[in-house]
VOGU-3710 file (C-alpha; in Angstrom, 3 decimals, decimal comma):
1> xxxxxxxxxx> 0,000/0,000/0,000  2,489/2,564/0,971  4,072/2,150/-2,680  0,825/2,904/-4,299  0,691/5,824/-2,140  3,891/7,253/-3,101  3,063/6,020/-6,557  -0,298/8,521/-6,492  1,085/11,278/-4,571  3,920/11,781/-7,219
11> xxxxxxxxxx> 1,116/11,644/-10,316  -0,805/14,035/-8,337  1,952/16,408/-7,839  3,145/16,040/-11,340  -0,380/16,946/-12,202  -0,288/20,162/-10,252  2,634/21,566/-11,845  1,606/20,559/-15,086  -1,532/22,008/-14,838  -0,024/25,169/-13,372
21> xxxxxxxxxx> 2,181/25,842/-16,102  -0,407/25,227/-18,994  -3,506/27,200/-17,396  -1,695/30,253/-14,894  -1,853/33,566/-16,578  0,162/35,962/-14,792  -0,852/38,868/-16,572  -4,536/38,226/-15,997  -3,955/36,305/-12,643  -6,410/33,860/-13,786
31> xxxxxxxxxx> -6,760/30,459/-15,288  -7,254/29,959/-19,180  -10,409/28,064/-20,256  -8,413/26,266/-22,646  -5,749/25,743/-24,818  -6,209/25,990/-28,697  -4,748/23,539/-31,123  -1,458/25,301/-30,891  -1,405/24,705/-26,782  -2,017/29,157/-26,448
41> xxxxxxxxxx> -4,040/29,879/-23,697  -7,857/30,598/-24,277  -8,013/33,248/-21,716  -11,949/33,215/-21,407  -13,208/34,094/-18,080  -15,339/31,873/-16,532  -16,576/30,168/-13,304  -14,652/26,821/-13,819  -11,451/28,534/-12,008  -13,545/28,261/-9,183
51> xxxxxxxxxx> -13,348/24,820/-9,359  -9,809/24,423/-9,245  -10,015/26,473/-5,582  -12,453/23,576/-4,634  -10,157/20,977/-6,353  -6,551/22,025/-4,127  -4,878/22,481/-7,416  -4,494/25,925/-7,131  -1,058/27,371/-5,514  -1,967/29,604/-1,877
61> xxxxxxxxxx> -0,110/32,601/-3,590  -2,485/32,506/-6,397  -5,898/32,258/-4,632  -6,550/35,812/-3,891  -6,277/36,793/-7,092  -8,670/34,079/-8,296  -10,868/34,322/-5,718  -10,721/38,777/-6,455  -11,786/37,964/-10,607  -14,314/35,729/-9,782
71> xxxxxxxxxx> -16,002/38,738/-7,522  -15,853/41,629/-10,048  -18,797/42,652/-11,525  -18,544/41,547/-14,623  -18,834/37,738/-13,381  -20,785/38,111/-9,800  -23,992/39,391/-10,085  -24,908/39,711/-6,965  -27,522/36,232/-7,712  -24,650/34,341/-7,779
81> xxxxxxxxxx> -21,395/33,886/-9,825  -22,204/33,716/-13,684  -20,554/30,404/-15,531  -19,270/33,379/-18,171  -18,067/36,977/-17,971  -20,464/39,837/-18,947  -17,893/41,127/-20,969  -17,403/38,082/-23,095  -18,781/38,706/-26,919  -20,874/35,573/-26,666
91> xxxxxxxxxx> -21,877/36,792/-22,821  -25,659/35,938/-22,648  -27,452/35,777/-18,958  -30,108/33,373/-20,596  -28,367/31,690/-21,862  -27,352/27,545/-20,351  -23,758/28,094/-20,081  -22,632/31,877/-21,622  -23,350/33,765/-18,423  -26,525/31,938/-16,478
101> xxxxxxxxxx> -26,246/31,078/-12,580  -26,349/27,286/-11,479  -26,367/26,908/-7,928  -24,286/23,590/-7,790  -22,022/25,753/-9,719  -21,855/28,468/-6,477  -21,594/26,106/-4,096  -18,593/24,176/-5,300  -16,683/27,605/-5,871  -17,806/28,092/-2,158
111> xxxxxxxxxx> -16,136/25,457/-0,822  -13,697/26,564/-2,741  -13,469/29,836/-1,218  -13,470/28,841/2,447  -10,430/26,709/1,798  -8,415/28,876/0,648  -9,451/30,894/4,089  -11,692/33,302/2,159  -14,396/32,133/4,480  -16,291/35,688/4,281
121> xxxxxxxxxx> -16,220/35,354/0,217  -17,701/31,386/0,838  -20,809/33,268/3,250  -21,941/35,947/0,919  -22,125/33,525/-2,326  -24,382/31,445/0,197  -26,226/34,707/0,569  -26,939/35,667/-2,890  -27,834/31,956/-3,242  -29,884/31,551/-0,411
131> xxxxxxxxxx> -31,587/35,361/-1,693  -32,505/33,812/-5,322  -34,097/31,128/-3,632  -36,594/32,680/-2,179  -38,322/33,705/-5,484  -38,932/30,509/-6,587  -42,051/28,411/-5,962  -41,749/26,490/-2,896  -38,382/27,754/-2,234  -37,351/25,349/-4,469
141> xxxxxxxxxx> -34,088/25,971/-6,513  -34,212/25,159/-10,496  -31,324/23,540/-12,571  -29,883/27,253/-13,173  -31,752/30,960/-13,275  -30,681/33,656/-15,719  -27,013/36,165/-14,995  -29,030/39,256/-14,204  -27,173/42,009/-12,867  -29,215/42,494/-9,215
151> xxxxxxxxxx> -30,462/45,859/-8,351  -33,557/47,275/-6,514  -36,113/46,406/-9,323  -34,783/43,045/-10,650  -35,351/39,382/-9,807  -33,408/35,884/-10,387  -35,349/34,601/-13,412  -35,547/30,733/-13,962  -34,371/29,342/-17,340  -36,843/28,275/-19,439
161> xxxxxxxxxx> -36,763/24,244/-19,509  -34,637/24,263/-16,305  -35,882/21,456/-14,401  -37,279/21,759/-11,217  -36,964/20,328/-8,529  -33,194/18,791/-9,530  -30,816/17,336/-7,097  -27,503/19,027/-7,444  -29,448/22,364/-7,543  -30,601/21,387/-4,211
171> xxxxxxxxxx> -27,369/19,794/-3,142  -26,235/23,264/-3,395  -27,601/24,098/-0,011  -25,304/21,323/1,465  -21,837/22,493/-0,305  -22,796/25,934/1,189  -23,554/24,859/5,057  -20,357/22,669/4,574  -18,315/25,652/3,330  -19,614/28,012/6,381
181> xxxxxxxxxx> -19,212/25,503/8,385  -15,867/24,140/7,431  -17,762/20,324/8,199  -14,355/18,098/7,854  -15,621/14,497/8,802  -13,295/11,664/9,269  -15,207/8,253/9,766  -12,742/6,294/10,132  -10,782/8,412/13,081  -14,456/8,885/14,369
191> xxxxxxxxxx> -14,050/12,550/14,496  -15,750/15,520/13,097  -13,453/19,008/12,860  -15,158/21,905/11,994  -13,788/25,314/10,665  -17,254/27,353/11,173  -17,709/31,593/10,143  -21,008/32,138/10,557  -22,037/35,258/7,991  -23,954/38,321/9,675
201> xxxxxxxxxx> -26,982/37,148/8,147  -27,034/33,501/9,284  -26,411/34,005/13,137  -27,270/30,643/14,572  -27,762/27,165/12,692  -28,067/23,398/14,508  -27,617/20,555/12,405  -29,921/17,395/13,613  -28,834/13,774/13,318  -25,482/14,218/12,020
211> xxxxxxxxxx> -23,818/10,962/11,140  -20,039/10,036/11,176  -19,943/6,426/10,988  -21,590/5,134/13,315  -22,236/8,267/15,356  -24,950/10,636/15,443  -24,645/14,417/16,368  -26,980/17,417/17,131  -24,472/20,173/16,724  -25,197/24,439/17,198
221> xxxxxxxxxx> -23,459/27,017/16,063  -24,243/30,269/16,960  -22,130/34,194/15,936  -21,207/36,151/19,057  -19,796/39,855/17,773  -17,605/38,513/15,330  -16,915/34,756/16,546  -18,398/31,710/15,633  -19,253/29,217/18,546  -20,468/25,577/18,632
231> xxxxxxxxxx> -21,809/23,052/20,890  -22,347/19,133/21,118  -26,151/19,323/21,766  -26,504/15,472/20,757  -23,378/12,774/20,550  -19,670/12,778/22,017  -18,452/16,131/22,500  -14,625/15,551/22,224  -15,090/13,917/18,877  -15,959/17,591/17,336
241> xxxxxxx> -13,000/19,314/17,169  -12,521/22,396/15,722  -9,437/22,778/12,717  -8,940/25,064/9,672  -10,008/23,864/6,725  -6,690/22,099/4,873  -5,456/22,946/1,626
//
C-alpha cells in the first residue's frame, strides 16, 4: 500500500505543476479556459477557475487573485457567480452556459473559497444563493436561473426548460452549510473538525442527526460579535473538534 501511495502522490503532484504551467496567466492572474490547437491559452473568463479552488490544485499565492476575478462585476452578479463573464462577446445571462447562474455551480466555488481561508467570500455567495431562492415556488431551486445584474427592481429569473426540482441544484444548499461551516468528517478516526464563520446574516444554525460512521450528532453554532461558537447538543463532544479547513 504505501508504494501505491507514493506512486499517487507523485502523479498528483506532477499533475499540479503541469496544470499550473499550462492554465496560470500571470498577466490576468487567472486560469485559461483552454488551450487551442497550438497549446495558447484561451483566456476566457469563466466560473470553472472556481473549481480548481475547490479541487486544491491551485497554488496559496495565487488564490486571492482568483478568488478577487471571480467577484468583479462583470462575473458576480450579486444572484450568484455567472458560468461566463459579462464582458465576453458571446456573454448571454439566458443563456445555459454563456453567463446563467447554477447553484451547484456556487456552491462548489464556495467550498472553494473557504479553503483557501476566504471564508467571508464562501458566506456571501451562500447569501446571494440563499436570496434567489426565495423567489422561486416552494423555495425550491431550479437547474440554473438567468445572470441578471441584481439591483432594486430586478429578480433571479428561472431558465426556461430548467428542471425543477433537480438534485444538485438542491445539493447546493449542502456544499454551502459545509463551506460556512468548514464540516471536515473523518469516519474512520471517528471525528468531526469543523472550521465554522457564521455570515452576519445567518447568526445561529443546529444541524440534527449528524452521522459520522456510526455516530450521530446534534451540533449548534451560533455568531457572538464577530466569533463563531459551537456546541455538542446530541453525541460525544470531544469527537468535534474544531481545525482550519486544509489545503
Amino acid at each position: 500500500m504505501g508504494q501505491v501511495s507514493v506512486g499517487v502522490d507523485k502523479k498528483a503532484a506532477q499533475l499540479f505543476a503541469r496544470f499550473n504551467e499550462a492554465f496560470w496567466d500571470e498577466e490576468a492572474g487567472f486560469y485559461a479556459l483552454a488551450l487551442d490547437a497550438d497549446k495558447n491559452k484561451v483566456m476566457t473568463v469563466a466560473s470553472n477557475p472556481g473549481h480548481c479552488l475547490w479541487s486544491g490544485i491551485v497554488p496559496p499565492e495565487r488564490a486571492g487573485r482568483v478568488v478577487a476575478r471571480l467577484r468583479r462585476e462583470d462575473m458576480w452578479s450579486g444572484w450568484g457567480i455567472r458560468t461566463l463573464s459579462a464582458t465576453h462577446p458571446a456573454y448571454n445571462p439566458y443563456s445555459y452556459q454563456r453567463g446563467a447562474v447554477w447553484p451547484h455551480d456556487n456552491g462548489l466555488i464556495a467550498e472553494g473559497f473557504k479553503r483557501y481561508g476566504y471564508a467571508k467570500e464562501a458566506g456571501e455567495i451562500a447569501h446571494d444563493i440563499w436570496s434567489a431562492g426565495r423567489f422561486f415556488m416552494l423555495n425550491q431551486f431550479p437547474e440554473l436561473y438567468a445572470g441578471l445584474h441584481r439591483d432594486a427592481s430586478s429578480f433571479p429569473v428561472q431558465y426556461l426548460g430548467a428542471n425543477v426540482p433537480q438534485a444538485w441544484a438542491a445539493g447546493s444548499v449542502f456544499s454551502l452549510l459545509y463551506a460556512i461551516l468548514g464540516l471536515q468528517p473523518d469516519a474512520p478516526s471517528r471525528v468531526l473538525f469543523v472550521d465554522p464563520v457564521l455570515p452576519p446574516w445567518l447568526p445561529d444554525v443546529t444541524l440534527r442527526d449528524l452521522h459520522i460512521g456510526e455516530q450521530t450528532f446534534d451540533i449548534r453554532f451560533w455568531r457572538t460579535d464577530q466569533k463563531t461558537q459551537f456546541a455538542v447538543l446530541k453525541g460525544e463532544p470531544s469527537a468535534v473538534i474544531q481545525r482550519v479547513v486544509p489545503i
